[in-house]
N, C-alpha and C positions, 0 to 999 in steps of 0.2 A: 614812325609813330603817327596813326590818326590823327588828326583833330576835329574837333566840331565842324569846322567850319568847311572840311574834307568831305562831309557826308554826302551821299547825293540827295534831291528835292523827298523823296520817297521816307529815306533815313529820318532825314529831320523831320517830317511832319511825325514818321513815328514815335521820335524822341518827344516832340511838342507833346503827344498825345499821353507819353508815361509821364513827364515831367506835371500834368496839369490832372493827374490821375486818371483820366478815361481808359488808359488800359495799365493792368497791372503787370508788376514784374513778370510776374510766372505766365500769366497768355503771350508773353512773348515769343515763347519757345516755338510756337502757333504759329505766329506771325509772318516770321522770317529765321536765315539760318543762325547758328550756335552761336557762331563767331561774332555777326552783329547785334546777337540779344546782348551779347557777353558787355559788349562796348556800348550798346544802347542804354542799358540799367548803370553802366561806369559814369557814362555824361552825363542820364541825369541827375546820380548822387554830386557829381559836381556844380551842376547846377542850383542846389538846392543847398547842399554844404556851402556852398564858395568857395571850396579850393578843388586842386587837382590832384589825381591818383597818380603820381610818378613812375611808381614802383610796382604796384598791383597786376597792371597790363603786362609785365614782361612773363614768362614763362613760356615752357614746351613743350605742355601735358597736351595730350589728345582732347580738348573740348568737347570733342562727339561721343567720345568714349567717357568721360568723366562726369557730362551732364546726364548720359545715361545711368550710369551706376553710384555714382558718390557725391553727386551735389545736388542742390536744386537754387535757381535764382544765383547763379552763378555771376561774378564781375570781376574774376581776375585770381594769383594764386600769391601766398604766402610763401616768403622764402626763406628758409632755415638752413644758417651753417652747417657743413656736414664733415664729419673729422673723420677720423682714420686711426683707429688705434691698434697694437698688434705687432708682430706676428703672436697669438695665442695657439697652443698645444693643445687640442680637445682629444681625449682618448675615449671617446663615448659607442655607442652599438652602432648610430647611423651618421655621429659625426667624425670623424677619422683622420687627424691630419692636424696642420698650421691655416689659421683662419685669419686676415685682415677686418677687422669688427667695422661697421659704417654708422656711425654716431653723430645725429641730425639735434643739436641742442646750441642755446645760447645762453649756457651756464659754461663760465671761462674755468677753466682747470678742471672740468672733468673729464675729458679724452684726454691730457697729459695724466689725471689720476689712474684713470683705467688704463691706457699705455705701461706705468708703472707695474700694475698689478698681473697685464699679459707677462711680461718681462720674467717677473720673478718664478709664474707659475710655468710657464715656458722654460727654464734653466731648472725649475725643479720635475721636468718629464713629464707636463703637463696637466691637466684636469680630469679626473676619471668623470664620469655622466653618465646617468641612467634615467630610463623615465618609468615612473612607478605606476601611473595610472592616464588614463586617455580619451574622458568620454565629456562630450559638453550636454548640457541639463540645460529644460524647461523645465518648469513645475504651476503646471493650471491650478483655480483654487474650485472647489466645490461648496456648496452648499448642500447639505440632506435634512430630511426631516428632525433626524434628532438622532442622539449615540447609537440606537439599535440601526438604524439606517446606517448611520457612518461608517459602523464595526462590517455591516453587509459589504458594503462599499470597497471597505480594506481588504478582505477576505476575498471577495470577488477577484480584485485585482492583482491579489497573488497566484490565481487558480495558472497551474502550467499552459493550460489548454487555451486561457483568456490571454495571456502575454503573446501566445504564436497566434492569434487571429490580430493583436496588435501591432506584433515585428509586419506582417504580411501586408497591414492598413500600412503602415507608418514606410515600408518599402516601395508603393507606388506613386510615391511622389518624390524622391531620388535614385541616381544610381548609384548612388556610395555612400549615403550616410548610413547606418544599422539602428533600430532601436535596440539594445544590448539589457537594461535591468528600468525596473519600474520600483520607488516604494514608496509609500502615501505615510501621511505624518497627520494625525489626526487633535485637532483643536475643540473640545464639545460639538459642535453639527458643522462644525468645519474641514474639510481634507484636503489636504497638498500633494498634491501629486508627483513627483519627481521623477523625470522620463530623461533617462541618461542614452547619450549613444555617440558609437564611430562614426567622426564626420571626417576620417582619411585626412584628405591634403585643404579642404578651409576647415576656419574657424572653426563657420559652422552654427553660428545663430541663428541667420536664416533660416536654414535646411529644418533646424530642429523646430522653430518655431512653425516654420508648414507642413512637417511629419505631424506635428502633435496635434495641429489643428484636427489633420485627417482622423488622426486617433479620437478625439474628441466624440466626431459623429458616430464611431462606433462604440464609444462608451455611451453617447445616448439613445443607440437605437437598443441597446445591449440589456444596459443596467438601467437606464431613465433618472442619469444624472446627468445634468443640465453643469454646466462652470459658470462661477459668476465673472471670472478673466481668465487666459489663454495665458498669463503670468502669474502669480500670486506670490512673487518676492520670496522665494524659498530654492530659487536655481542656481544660485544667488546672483545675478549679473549687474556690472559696475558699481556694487555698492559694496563697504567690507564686511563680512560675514564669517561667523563661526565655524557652519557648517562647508562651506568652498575649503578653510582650513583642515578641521577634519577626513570630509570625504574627498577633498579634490573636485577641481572642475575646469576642463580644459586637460589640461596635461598637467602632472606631476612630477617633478623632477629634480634629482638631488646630482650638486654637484661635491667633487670636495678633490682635495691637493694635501699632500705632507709636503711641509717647506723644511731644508736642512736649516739648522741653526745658523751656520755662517752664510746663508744665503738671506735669512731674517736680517742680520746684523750687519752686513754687506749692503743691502740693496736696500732695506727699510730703515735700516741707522736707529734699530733699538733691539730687544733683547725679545724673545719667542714667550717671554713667561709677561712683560711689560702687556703685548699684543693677547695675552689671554685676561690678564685682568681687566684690558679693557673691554674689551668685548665683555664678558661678565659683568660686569658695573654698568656697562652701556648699553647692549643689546639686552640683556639678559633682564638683569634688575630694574633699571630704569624702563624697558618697556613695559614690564610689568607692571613696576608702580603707578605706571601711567595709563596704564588699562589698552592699552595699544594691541590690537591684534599682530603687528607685527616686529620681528625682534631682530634686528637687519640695523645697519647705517646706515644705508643711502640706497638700497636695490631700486627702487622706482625709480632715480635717475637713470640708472642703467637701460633699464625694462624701458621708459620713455621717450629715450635714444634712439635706442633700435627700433622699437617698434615704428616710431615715427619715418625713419628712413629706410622702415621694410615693408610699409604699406598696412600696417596692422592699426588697429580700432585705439587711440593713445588712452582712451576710459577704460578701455581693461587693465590702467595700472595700478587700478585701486586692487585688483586681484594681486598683482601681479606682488604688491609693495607688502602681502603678509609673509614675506617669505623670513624664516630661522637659520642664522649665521651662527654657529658654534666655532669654539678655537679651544684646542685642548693638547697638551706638553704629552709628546709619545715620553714611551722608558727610555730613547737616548738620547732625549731633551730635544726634537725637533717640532714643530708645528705642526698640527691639524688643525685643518680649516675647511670647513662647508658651509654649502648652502643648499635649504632646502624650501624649494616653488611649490606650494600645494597648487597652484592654480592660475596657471597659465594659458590663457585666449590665445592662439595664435594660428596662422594657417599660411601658405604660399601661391592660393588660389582663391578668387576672388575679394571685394571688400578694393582695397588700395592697394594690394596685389599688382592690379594692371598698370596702374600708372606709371608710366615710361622713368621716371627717375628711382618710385620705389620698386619696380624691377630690375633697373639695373644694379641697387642693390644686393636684392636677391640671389641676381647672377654672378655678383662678387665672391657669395657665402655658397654658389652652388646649391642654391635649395628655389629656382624662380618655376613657377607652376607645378602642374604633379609628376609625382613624383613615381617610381619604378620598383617595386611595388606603389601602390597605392598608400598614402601616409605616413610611405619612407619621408620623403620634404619638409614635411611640418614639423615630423617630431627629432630630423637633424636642424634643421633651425629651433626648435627647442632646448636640445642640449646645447646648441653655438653661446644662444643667448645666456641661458644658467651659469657657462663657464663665464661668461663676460662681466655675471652679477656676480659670481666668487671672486675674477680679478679688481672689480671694485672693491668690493667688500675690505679684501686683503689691504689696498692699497690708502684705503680711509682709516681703517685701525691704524695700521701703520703707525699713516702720518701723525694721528691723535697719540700715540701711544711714544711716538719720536716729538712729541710738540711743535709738528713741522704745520699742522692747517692752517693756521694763521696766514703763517708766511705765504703760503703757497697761492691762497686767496689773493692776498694784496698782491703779489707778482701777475698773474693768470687775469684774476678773475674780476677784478676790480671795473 
C-alpha cells in the first residue's frame, strides 16, 4: 500500500497543486499516468476529508482500460459480494443446458432465494425461454411549422424509398448494428421519431445514438427538418414507460415453467392454488391499484444482480422491473408460472463488458464478447437472465404464500 509520504518530489508537488486547486481532477489524466492520477485525486480527497480510503485502492480492473471506456475522474473501485446461485435448467433457442447464475448484490437472502427457485425449476425439467422481440430505440424530437408540415413529415418518413436511404446513412457508421423500422408519433408541430435497430452482441445505445445522429443530417438535407434533441424521451431509456412495455425495447423475453404439485408442496411448503392467489392479490391487483407499471415481486432484484456482475448499465433496471409474473392451476392441478421482460438492455460486448471481473462472469454463463453468429451472446444471456427472474419470482411467492419471508429475512438478511 502507497502512502503519501511514498510519493516521489514530482508526485507531491502534483498533489500540492490538485489539493490547492490549480489543477483539476480530470487535467490529470494529461499529466501523468492512470495509476498515479488514480492515487493522486485518492490523497487529495483525503486530504481534504480527513480520513483515509482503506478500501477503495484495492481492486484488479484494468485502469487503462476502464478510464478509457467507463469512468472518468476515477479514485478507486467499489466492491460488491458476489453469490452463486444454481444449478438452473434453461431450455431456451440460444441458451441450452444447466447455468450457475453470478449475483453481485448486498441484499442477504436473495441468492439463497433464487438458489431455491433454480432448484425447484431445475427438478421440474427446467425453464422453456423465448425472445419475442430485439431492437434498441432512439427517438429524436422535431419541431415543424404546424400539422400540415408535421402530417408531411410523417408521411415522408414512411416512404419505402426514404427508410433504404436511411438503413444505408444509418449503416456507415457500424458494422453490426441495422436500422430495421422507423415510426414517428406526432404531438400538434411536434414529432417523435422512433428509430428501432439490430445491435447484435452490445447493448447498443451508443451505436444507435451515432447511427441516428447520421440519420439526422439526412433528414435535413432531405426534408428540412432541423431536431430540437437527438432524444426526445419517447425510446424510452432508464425511465419507466408505457410504450418500452407495449412495444419492447432491448430484447423481449418470456420465460415460464410448470411445477408438479408435489414439487410446490415439497420444496415450497404450500399448496400450487395458496401460490396463485398470491400472485393475483400481489402482482396482479395490487400493482394495479397502485398504478405500477410493473406486476412482478421482486424481478429488479434479479435483473440488478446479474446485471451488475455481468458488466451491464444497473439503470436499465427501471426497464428491466416492468416485467408480468402470472401463476395459473393447469387441469391436473400443477403450476404455471411466467415471466414476461418486455424490455431488456443488455449486451456481452462493450459498456462493462470488458472489465476483468465482469468478464469473467460472462465466461461463467458462456456468453463473454461476440458471439457466433453475431447476437447469438446477448440474446443467450437474455434468456439465462429471464430464467433467473422466473426462479425468483417462483421462490418469493412461495415463501409469501408459505409465510416463510419473515423468517427468512431475520435469519439471511438481517
Amino acid at each position: 500500500m502507497v502512502s503519501r509520504m511514498d510519493l516521489s518530489r514530482d508526485k507531491k508537488e502534483l498533489l500540492e497543486e490538485v489539493v490547492s486547486g490549480k489543477i483539476s481532477f480530470h487535467k490529470l489524466d494529461s499529466l501523468t499516468d492512470k495509476k498515479t492520477a488514480i492515487m493522486i485525486r485518492r490523497f487529495s480527497l483525503e486530504e481534504t476529508s480527513g480520513f483515509n480510503f482503506d478500501h477503495i485502492q484495492n481492486f484488479s480492473i484494468d485502469v487503462e482500460d476502464a478510464t478509457k471506456r467507463n469512468i472518468e475522474n476515477m479514485i478507486g473501485a467499489i466492491q460488491i459480494p458476489l453469490g452463486i446461485a444454481g444449478p438452473l435448467k434453461v431450455k431456451g433457442e440460444f441458451a441450452e443446458g444447466q447455468f450457475q447464475l453470478p449475483l453481485a448484490t448486498t441484499e442477504g437472502a436473495l441468492v439463497a432465494s433464487v438458489n431455491r427457485g433454480c432448484s425447484v425449476i431445475t427438478m421440474s425439467d427446467g425453464a422453456n425461454v423465448r425472445i419475442f422481440r430485439d431492437l434498441m430505440t432512439r427517438a429524436p424530437v422535431f419541431r415543424l411549422e404546424n400539422v400540415i408540415r408535421a402530417k408531411e413529415f410523417a408521411d415522408w418518413l414512411q416512404d419505402p424509398a426514404v427508410l433504404s436511404r436511411m438503413k444505408v446513412k444509418a449503416s456507415e457508421t457500424t458494422r453490426f448494428g441495422e436500422l430495421v423500422d422507423v415510426q414517428s408519433y406526432v404531438t400538434g408541430n411536434t414529432v417523435h421519431v422512433r428509430f428501432s435497430y439490430d445491435t447484435k452482441d452490445a447493448m447498443g445505445m451508443n451505436m444507435v445514438t451515432i447511427a441516428t445522429d447520421a440519420v439526422l443530417t439526412l433528414i435535413e438535407d432531405e426534408f428540412g427538418a432541423i431536431p430540437v434533441s437527438l432524444s426526445g424521451n419517447m425510446c424510452t431509456d432508464k425511465k419507466p414507460a408505457a410504450i418500452n412495455s407495449i412495444l419492447g425495447r432491448g430484447k423481449t423475453v418470456v420465460a415460464d415453467v410448470t411445477l408438479p404439485a408435489e414439487c410446490v408442496e415439497e420444496r415450497l411448503k404450500c399448496k400450487p392454488e395458496t401460490m396463485v392467489e398470491v400472485n393475483y392479490r400481489k402482482n396482479l391487483l395490487g400493482s394495479a391499484r397502485a398504478g405500477s407499471l410493473g406486476f412482478n415481486a421482486h424481478a429488479a432484484n434479479i435483473i440488478a444482480a446479474m446485471y451488475i456482475a455481468c458488466g451491464q448499465d444497473p439503470a436499465h433496471v427501471v426497464e428491466g422491473s416492468s416485467a408480468i409474473t402470472t401463476m395459473e392451476l393447469t387441469r391436473y392441478g400443477e403450476l404455471y408460472c411466467s415471466v414476461t421482460l418486455p424490455a431488456m438492455a443488455i449486451g456481452t460486448v462493450g459498456g462493462g463488458t470488458n472489465l476483468g471481473p465482469q468478464r469473467e462472469c460472462l465466461r461463467l454463463l458462456g456468453v463473454s464478447g461476440s458471439g457466433n453468429p453475431p447476437g447469438s451472446h446477448s440474446k443467450k444471456l437474455a434468456e439465462i437472465i429471464a430464467s433467473a427472474v422466473l426462479a425468483g419470482e417462483i421462490s418469493l411467492i412461495g415463501a409469501q404464500a408459505a409465510g416463510h419471508l419473515a423468517r427468512a429475512h431475520a435469519e439471511l438478511g438481517r
